[in-house]
C-alpha positions in Angstrom: 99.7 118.7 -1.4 102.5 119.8 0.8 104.4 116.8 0.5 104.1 116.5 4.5 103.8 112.7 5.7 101.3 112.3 8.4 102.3 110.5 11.5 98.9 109.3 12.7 98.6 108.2 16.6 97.3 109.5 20.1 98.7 110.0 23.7 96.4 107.7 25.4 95.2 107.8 29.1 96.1 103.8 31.0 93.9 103.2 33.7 95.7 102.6 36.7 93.6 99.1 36.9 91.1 98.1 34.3 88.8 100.8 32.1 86.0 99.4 34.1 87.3 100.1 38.1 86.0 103.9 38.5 86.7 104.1 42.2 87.4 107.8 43.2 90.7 108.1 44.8 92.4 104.5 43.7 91.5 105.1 39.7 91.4 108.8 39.5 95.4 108.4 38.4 96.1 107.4 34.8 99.5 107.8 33.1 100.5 108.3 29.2 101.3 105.7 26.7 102.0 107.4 23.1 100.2 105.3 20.4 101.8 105.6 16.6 100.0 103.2 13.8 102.6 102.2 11.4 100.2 100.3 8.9 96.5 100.3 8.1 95.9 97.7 10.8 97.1 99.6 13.4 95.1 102.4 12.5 92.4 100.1 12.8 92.8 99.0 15.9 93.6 102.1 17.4 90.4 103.6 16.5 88.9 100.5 18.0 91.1 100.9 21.5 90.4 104.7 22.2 86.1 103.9 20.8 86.6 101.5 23.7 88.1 104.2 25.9 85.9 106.3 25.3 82.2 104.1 25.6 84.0 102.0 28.4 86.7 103.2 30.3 85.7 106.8 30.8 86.4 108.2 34.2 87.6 111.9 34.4 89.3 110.8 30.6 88.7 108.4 28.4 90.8 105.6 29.5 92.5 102.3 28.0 93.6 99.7 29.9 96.0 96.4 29.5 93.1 94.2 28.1 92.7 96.8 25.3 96.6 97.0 24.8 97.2 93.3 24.4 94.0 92.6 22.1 95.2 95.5 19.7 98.5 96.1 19.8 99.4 94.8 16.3 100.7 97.8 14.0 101.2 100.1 16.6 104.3 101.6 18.1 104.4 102.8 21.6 106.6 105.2 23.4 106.9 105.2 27.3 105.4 109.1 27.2 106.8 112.1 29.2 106.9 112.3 33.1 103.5 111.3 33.1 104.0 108.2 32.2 104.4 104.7 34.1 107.7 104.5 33.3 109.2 107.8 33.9 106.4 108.2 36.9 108.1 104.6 38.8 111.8 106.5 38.3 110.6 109.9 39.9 109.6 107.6 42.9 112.8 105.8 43.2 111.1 103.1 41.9 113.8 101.2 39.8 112.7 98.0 39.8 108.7 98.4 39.2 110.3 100.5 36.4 111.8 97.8 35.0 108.5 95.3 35.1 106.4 97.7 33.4 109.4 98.4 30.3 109.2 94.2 30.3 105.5 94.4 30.4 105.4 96.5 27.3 108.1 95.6 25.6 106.1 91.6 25.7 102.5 93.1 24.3 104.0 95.2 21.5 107.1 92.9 20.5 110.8 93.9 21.3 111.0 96.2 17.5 107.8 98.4 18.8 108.2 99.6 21.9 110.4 102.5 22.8 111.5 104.9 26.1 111.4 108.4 25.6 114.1 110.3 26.8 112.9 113.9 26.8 114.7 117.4 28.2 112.7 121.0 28.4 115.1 122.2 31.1 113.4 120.2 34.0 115.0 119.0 37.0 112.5 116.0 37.1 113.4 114.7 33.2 117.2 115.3 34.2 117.1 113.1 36.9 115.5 110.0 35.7 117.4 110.3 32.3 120.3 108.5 33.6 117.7 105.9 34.8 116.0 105.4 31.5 119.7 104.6 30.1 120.5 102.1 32.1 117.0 100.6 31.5 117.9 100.2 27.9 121.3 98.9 28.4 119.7 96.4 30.5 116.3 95.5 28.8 117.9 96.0 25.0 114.9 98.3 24.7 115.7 101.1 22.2 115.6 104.3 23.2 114.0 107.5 21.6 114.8 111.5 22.0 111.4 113.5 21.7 110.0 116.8 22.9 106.5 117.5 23.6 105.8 120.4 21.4 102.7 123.0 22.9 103.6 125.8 20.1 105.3 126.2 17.7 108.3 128.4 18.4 110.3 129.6 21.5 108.5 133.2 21.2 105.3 131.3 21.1 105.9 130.7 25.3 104.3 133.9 26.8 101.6 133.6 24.4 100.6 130.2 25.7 101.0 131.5 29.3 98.9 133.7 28.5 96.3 131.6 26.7 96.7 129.4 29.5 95.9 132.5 32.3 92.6 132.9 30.1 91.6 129.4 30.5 92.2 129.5 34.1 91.1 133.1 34.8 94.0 134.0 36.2 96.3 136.9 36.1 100.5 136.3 34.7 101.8 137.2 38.2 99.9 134.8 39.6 101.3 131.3 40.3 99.4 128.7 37.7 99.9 124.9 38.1 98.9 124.7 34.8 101.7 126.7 33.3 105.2 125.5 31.7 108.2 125.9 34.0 110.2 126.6 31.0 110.1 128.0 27.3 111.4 124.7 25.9 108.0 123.1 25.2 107.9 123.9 21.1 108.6 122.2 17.8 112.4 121.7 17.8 114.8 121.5 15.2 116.9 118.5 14.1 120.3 120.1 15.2 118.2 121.8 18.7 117.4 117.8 19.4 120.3 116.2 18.6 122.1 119.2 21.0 120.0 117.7 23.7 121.3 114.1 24.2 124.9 114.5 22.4 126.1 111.3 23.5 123.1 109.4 22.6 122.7 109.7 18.2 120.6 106.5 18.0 117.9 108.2 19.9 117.5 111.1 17.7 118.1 108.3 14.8 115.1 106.0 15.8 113.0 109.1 15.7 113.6 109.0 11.9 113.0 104.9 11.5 109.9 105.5 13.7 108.8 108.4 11.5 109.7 105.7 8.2 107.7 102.4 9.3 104.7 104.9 9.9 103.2 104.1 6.5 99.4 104.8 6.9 97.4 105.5 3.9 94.3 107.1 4.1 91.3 107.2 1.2 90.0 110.9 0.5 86.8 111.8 -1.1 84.7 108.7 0.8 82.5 108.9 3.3 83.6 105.9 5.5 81.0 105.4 8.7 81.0 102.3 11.2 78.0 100.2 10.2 75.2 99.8 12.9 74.0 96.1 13.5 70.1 96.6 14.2 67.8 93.9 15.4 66.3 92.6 12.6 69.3 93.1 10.2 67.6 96.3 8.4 69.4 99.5 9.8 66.8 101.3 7.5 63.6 99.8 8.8 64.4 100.1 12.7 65.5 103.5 12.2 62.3 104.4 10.9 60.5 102.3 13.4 62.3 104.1 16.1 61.0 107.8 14.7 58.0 107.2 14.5 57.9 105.9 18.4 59.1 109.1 19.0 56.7 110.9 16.9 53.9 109.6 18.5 55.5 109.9 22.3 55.5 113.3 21.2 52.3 114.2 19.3 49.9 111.5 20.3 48.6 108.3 18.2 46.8 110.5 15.8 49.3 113.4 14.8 48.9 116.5 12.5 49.6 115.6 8.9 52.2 118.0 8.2 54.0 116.8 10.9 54.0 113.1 9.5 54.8 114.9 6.2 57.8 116.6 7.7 59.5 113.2 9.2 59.1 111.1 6.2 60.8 114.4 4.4 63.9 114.2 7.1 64.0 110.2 6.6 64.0 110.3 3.2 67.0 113.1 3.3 69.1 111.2 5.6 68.4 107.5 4.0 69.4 109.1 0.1 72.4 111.4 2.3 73.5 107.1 3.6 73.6 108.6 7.2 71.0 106.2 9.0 73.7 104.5 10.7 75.7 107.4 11.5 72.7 108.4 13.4 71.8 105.0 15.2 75.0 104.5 16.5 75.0 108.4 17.6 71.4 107.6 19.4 
């Protein structure tokens, strides 16, 4: 109703090996990958990757990992992330050259048009540093690069109010040193002429902000009710959910139990048949 266009994606977790090494010390690392779906098919598959993440690769976060990336990569767009990606992460080591072989590596699993490096500034000696680095990896590689900010509130003012917040969550007072806190105020929703004020000598990477923001062209139904459907043995969702309840019923009231509570059940299963939830609560079990 706004007239606002959506850009649908996530800031996804990569394992430092697979989803399924969960070794504490060697995979308790992961670094950011920012996922944007430009079509219905990347939406798609995103949903499937971070399901995946989530049921598979969960360790500390929920975690993708190469395999994932390469089997769904199609209409999605990736940015290399802020300092905690692998990119920017390789640079701060004076790393160069790893750098370089994990730009390659993505720029081969989403295609040379979908991948991008972030260059980013909130005031930070670390993002200052490697931004020189990240230049000369796109001068080399051809890969295009990107000017984005992470945004954590809204406006500048907003700053002491999420140090705050942030001293609540972490129950400690504002004189107090916090790890989790912002070194800087620069960490909101900036404007065009505030971005393009950052990287002055580089237009095209505030300019592939706006074609990113263009190929992002997801539509989304409103007003259905669209769940994953459950594949029960047997091939009738219906018939093994009900199956299933009534094992319950009986682990929990004995072979023989009162008839009100029988009543009762066959009142919930008929609800949540006619309401078209009995895979929504299959999959949930």
């Amino acid at each position: 109703k706004a007239g606002i266009k959506p850009i649908l994606g996530c800031e996804a977790y990569v394992a430092a090996r697979t989803r399924f090494d969960k070794v504490h010390g060697t995979d308790s690392e992961n670094a950011h990958l920012v996922l944007l779906c430009e079509n219905e098919t990347g939406y798609h598959n995103l949903v499937k990757m971070i399901s995946a993440a989530w049921t598979e690769g969960f360790y500390g976060r929920p975690r993708v990992d190469r395999e994932l990336l390469r089997e769904y990569h199609e209409g999605l767009i990736a940015l290399s992330a802020c300092l905690a990606g692998e990119i920017p992460r390789a640079l701060t080591q004076g790393d160069y050259d790893r750098a370089k072989r994990i730009a390659l590596e993505y720029r081969d699993i989403f295609g040379p048009e979908n991948f991008f490096l972030e260059l980013q500034d909130h005031g930070l000696e670390e993002q200052r540093a490697i931004s020189p680095q990240i230049v000369r990896l796109s001068r080399e590689t051809g890969i295009p690069l990107v000017c984005t900010n992470d945004a954590h509130y809204l406006s500048k003012e907003d700053a002491r109010m999420q140090k705050v917040l942030i001293c609540i969550q972490t129950n400690t007072t504002v004189d107090e040193p916090n790890p989790m806190a912002f070194e800087t105020e620069e960490f909101y929703l900036k404007s065009e002429e505030e971005m393009r004020a950052l990287f002055p000598e580089l237009p095209e990477a505030f300019d592939n902000t706006v074609r990113i923001a263009e190929r992002c062209r997801v539509e989304l139904t409103f007003g259905q009710t669209q769940l994953p459907r459950f594949d029960a043995p047997g091939g009738d969702s219906a018939a093994y959910f009900r199956q299933r309840c009534y094992e319950g019923l009986r682990r929990h009231y004995g072979e023989h139990p009162d008839p009100a509570v029988t009543e009762r059940l066959e009142y919930e299963l008929a609800t949540i048949e006619q309401m078209g939830y009995v895979d929504y609560y299959l999959i949930v079990h």
